[in-house]
Every structure is written in C-alpha cells, then in structure tokens.
C-alpha positions in Angstrom: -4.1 -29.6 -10.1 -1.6 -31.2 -7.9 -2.3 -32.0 -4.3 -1.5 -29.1 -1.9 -0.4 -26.7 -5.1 -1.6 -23.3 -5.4 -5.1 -22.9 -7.3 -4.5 -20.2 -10.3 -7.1 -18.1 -12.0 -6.6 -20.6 -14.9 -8.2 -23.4 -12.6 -10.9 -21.3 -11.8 -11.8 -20.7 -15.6 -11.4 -24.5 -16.4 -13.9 -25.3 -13.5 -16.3 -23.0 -15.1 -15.5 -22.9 -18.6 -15.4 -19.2 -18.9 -12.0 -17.3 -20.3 -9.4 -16.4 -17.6 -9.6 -12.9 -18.2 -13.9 -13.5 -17.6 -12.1 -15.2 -14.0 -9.5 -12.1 -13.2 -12.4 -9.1 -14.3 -15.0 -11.0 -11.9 -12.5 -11.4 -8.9 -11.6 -7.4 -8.9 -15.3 -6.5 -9.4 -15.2 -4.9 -12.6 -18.5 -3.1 -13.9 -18.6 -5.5 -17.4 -18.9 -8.5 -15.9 -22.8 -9.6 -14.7 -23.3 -10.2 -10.4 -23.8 -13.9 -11.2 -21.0 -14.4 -12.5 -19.0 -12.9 -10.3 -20.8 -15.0 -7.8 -20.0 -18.4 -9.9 -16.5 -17.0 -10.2 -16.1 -16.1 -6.2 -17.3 -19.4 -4.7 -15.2 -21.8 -7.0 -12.0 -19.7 -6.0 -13.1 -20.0 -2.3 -13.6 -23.4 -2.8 -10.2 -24.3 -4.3 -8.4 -21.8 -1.9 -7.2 -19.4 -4.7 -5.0 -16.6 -3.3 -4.0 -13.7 -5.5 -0.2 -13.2 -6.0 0.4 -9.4 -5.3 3.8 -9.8 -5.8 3.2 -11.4 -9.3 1.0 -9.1 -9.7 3.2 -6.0 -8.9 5.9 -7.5 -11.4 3.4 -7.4 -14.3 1.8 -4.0 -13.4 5.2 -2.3 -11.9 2.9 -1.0 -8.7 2.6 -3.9 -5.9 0.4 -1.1 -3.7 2.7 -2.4 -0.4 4.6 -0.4 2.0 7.0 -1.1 3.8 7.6 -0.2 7.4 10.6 -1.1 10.0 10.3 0.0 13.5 12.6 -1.0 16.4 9.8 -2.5 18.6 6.2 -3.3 17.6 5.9 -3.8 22.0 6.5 0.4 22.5 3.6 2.0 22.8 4.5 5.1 20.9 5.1 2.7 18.2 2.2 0.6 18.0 0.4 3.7 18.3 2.3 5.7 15.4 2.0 1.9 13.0 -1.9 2.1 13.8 -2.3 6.0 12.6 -0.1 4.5 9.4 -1.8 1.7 8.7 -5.2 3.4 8.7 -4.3 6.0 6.5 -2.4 4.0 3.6 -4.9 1.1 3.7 -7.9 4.1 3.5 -5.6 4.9 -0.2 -5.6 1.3 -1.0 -2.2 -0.2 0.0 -1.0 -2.5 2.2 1.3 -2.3 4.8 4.4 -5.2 5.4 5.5 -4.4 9.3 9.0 -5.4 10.5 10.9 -5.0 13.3 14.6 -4.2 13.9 14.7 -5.2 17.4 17.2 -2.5 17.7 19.7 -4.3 15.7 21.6 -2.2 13.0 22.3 -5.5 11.5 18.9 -6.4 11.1 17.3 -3.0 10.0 20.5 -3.1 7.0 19.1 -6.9 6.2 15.5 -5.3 6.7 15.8 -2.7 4.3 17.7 -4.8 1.7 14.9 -7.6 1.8 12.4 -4.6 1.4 14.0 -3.6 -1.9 14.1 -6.9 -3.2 10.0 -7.2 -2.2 9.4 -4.6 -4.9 7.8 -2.3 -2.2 6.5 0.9 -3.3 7.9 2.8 -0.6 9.6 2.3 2.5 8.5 3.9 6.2 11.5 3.3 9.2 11.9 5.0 12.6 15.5 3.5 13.1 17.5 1.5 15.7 18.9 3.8 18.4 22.2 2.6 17.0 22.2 4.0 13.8 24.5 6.8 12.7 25.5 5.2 9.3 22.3 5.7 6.8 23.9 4.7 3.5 21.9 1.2 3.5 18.9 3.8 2.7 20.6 5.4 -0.7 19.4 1.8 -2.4 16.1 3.6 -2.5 16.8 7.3 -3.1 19.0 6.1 -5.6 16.5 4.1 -7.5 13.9 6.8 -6.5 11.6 4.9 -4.3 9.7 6.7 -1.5 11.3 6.6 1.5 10.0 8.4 4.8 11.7 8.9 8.2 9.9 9.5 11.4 10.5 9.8 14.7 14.0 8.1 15.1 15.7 10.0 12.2 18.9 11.2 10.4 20.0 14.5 10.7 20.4 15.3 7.1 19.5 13.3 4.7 17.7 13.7 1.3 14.5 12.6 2.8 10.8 13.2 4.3 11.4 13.8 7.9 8.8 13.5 10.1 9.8 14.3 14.0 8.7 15.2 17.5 9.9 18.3 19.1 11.9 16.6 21.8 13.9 19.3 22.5 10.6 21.5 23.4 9.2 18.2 25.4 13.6 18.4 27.2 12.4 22.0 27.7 8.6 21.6 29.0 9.7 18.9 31.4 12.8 20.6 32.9 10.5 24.3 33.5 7.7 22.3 34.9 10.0 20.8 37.3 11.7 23.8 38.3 8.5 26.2 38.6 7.9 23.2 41.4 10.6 23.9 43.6 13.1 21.5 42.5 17.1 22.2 42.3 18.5 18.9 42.0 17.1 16.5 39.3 18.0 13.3 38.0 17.6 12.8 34.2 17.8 9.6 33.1 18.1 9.4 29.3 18.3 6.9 26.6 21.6 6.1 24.2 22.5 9.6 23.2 23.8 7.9 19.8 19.9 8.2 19.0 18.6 12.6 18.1 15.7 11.9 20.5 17.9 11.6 23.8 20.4 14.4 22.1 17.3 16.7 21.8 15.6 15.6 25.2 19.0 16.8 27.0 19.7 19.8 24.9 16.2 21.0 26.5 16.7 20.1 29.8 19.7 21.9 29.3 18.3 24.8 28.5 15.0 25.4 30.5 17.8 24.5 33.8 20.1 27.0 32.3 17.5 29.5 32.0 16.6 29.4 35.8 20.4 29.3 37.1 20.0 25.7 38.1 23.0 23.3 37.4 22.1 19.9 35.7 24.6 17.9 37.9 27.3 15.3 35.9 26.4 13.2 38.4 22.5 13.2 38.2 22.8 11.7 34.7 22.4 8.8 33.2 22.1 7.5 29.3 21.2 3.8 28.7 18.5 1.8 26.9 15.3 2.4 29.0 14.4 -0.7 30.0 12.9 -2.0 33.0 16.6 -3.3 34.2 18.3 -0.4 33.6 16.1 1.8 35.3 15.8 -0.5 38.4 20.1 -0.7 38.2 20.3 3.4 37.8 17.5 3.9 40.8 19.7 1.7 43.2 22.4 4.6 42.0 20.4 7.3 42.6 18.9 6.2 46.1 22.6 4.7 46.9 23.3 7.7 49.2 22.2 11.1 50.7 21.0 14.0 49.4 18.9 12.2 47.0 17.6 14.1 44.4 14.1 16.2 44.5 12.7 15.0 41.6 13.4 12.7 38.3 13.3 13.0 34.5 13.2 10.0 32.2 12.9 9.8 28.7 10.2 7.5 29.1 7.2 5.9 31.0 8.5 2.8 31.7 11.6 3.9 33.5 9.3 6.2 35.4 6.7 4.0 36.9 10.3 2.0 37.9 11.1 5.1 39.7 7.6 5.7 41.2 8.2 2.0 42.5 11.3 2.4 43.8 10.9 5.6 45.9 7.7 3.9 47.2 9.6 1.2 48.3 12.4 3.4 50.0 8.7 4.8 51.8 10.1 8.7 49.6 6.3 10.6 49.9 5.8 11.2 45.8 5.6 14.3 45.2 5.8 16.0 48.4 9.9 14.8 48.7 10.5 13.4 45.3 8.8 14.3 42.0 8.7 11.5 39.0 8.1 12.9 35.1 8.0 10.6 32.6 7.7 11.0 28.5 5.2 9.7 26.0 1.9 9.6 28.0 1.5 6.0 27.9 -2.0 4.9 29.0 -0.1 3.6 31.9 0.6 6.4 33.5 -2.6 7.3 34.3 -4.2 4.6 36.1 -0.5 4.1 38.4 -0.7 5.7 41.9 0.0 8.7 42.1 -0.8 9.0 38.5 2.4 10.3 36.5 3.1 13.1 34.7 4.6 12.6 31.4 5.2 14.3 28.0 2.6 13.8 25.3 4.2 13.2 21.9 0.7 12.9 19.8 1.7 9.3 18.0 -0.8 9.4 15.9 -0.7 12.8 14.4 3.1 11.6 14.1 1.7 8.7 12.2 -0.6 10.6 9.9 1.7 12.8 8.5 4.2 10.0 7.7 1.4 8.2 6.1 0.5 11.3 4.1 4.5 12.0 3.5 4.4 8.8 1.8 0.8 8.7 -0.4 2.3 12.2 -1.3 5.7 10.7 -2.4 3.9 8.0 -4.7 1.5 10.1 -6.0 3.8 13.0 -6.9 7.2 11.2 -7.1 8.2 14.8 -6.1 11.9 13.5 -4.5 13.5 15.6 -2.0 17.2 16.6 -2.5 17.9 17.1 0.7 16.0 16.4 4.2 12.2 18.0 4.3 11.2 18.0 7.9 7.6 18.4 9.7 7.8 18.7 13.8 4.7 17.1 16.0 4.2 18.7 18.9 5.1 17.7 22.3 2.9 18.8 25.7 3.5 18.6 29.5 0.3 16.7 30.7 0.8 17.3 34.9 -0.8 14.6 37.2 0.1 13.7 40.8 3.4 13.0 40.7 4.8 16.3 40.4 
C-alpha cells in the first residue's frame, strides 16, 4: 500500500489472509462470523487507519443513511437547539447527519442544496435564509423524490413537510401581555419581513393591539436583521427624543438584552417606566438583570418533529403534493422586565 493512501478492506484481508467479505462481515458485526475474528479483523484496520467509505458505500447499496441539514446560523440558539433535537433523533434510527450553514446567503443555501444532491443524501432538512422568496432550487429533490423537510424558516406553499412555530400566536401573546400591563405606546422591533416569521410576529401584534383599541405607531417600528448593531443603531432612534415609548417588543433575545442595556444606561427604571420583551427564551435571558421576559418557541419539540417528518418520509416515501404543516407552540414566559 502506498505511503499516506487509504487502507481498503482488501488490505485488511491480505494482512490476515482471510476473504474480504470474512473482513466487511467482521467490521459490521455480523452474527456468522466468530468474536475472535472480529477482534483480529478490528485491530489490523485500526492499525492501518482503515476508514469506511459511506459514500461508496451508499453508491453500491442506493441508501448512504445521511441527512442533510442547512440552517442560516449554527451560533443562534434556537438553532443549535432545534439541530441537537435533530440529530438525536435521526442518529437514534441510525443515520447521520451532514450540518451546513447558509450564513444567510441565498447564494450559498442554492450552492448548499445543489452540493447536497450531488452527496447522494437521503433526505434533506433546511430552515432557510431570511432572504429567500424563490424555492425552485428545492424542486431538484421533490422532483427526483427525495425527502425534503422545512422547518421553522419556511415557504408558504410548497409541496412539502412543514414544520413551524406559531409566531403569529407568540405576535399575539406578547402584544396582550404588554397591554394588560398598562402600556399604550410600544416599540416593535422586527426582523426582515421578507422572512414568514417577522410577517407572522407583526400580524399578531397587530392583532392583540387592534383588539384593545391601541394603535401600533408607523413610527414605533422597525424591521432589520437582529443583530447586536442594529439593535444598538434602532435604540439610539427610539431614545433620540421625548415621549419614549412605555415598553418594547423584539423578535428576539439578543436585541432585547441591547435594549435592557441601553435604557439602563439612559438610567429608564425597567419595568416601572419602560418594559423589555424579548422572543425565544434564550438561557440568557434569565440570568440578565432584571431577568427578561421572552417568548418560548420549544426548539426541540420543533426539532423532533422535523426529525420524525423526515424518518417518516424515508420510511414511507409517502410524498406530499402540496405543503403538510405541523405548528409548535409558542408561550409568554413573564420575568422582571415587564
């Protein structure tokens, strides 16, 4: 075997002088083959580094037993929460999971998704960019009839298993809590509304204000991507003159504890003048001061059903024609800073 090759089951068999079919049985454990033997087999292939070629593998057999998943950001909580529930689940059923990230780009999920295909994946998992309103990169697998699962950052209709979160209940929840506390004039500050989390967020804000006669100001809103920038760069808008608002919703944690900060710099008593809600319960937000109120989305229930959308697919190649969807619940958890 040449210098830094790859060893193959073949070079394992030669080494012992056994068949390579005596080599492939022993290395998967199979009942026929004695516990010595297996043992011989294991500790020459450890030995001589072998590494078994699921892709090879997958071309022989048609079944490579991967998934793949894209998300925008690995970083997000929500995410890394929803890829844990995932993972557990499909590697429980024996696959494997191949995790990439879109960074947000819609040029990189189409390049994603195309390099996915060509991997032989069994299925494919994506929440998508916040960007993306054209899905046709995805009819490569409903075409071919390959899985394919949605969640959380989804298409509106499209033949597919759709797995969301009721955002416009948590829009709802976190508008009525706000307003049952006395406040007239919020602030919402919401991501790109190109994305059906932010439209559905608003929509029940919206609502729950409409419902209690409260306008929802023009001016009091603001949609960009929720970083810690943006929210700093909206705050300065907010606090830029008086009346300031009486309290604040954002579509997520991170913007919130920037708003937490920023009123506590401006010396704004949270939540006596100014109440903070945030969304998606990060673990962060209880252990800030005042501890924050925020919107539970239930990541990983989010992430077992999209795991079980998917074994469900394989299993039962039972193809949607059009969009199936299953909602998570969403839940006002209260703390100090309302």
């Amino acid at each position: 075997m040449a210098k830094g090759s790859a060893s193959t089951i073949v070079d394992i068999a030669k080494e012992l002088g056994v068949a390579p079919s005596t080599v492939s049985r022993a290395l998967k454990d199979h009942p026929f083959i004695s516990q010595e033997t297996k043992d011989k087999v294991k500790k020459v292939a450890a030995r001589l580094g072998y590494r078994r070629n699921a892709l090879a593998a997958g071309l022989r057999n048609s079944h490579s037993n991967i998934i793949g998943l894209i998300v925008p950001r690995i970083s997000m909580y929500f995410q890394s929460a929803v890829i844990t529930a995932i993972q557990n689940t499909v590697h429980g059923m024996g696959y494997d999971l191949i995790i990439c990230q879109s960074n947000d780009s819609y040029k990189q999920e189409m390049e994603l998704v195309n390099a996915l295909y060509g991997s032989r994946v069994e299925g494919l998992i994506v929440s998508c960019t916040m960007y993306t309103t054209d899905f046709s990169h995805f009819k490569i697998f409903t075409e071919n009839q390959i899985p394919l699962v949605f969640y959380d950052r989804v298409p509106r209709n499209f033949p597919a298993y759709i797995i969301r979160g009721n955002d416009y209940e948590g829009g709802y929840l976190g508008g009525k809590h706000l307003l049952e506390r006395g406040c007239k004039d919020i602030a919402f500050i919401n991501g790109v509304l190109s994305c059906n989390l932010y439209l559905d967020r608003l929509e029940g804000l919206r609502a729950a204000m409409k419902e209690a006669k409260v306008p929802l100001k023009k001016n009091r809103v603001f949609s960009h991507e929720l970083t810690v920038a943006n929210a700093e760069e909206t705050c300065k808008k907010i606090f830029s003159r008086k009346p300031y608002p009486d309290a604040v919703f954002c579509a997520n944690d991170t913007t919130a504890i920037v708003a937490l900060q920023y009123a506590k710099m401006l010396e704004i008593k949270v939540p006596q003048e100014f109440k903070v809600l945030g969304y998606s319960n990060d673990p962060r937000s209880e252990i800030i001061s005042p501890a924050l109120s925020s919107i539970e989305q239930f990541p990983a229930e989010m992430g077992e059903r999209t795991a079980k959308a998917m074994l469900d697919l394989i299993h039962k190649k039972n193809y949607p024609k059009k969009a199936v969807e299953s909602i998570t619940p969403a839940k006002l958890v209260s703390r100090e800073s309302t």
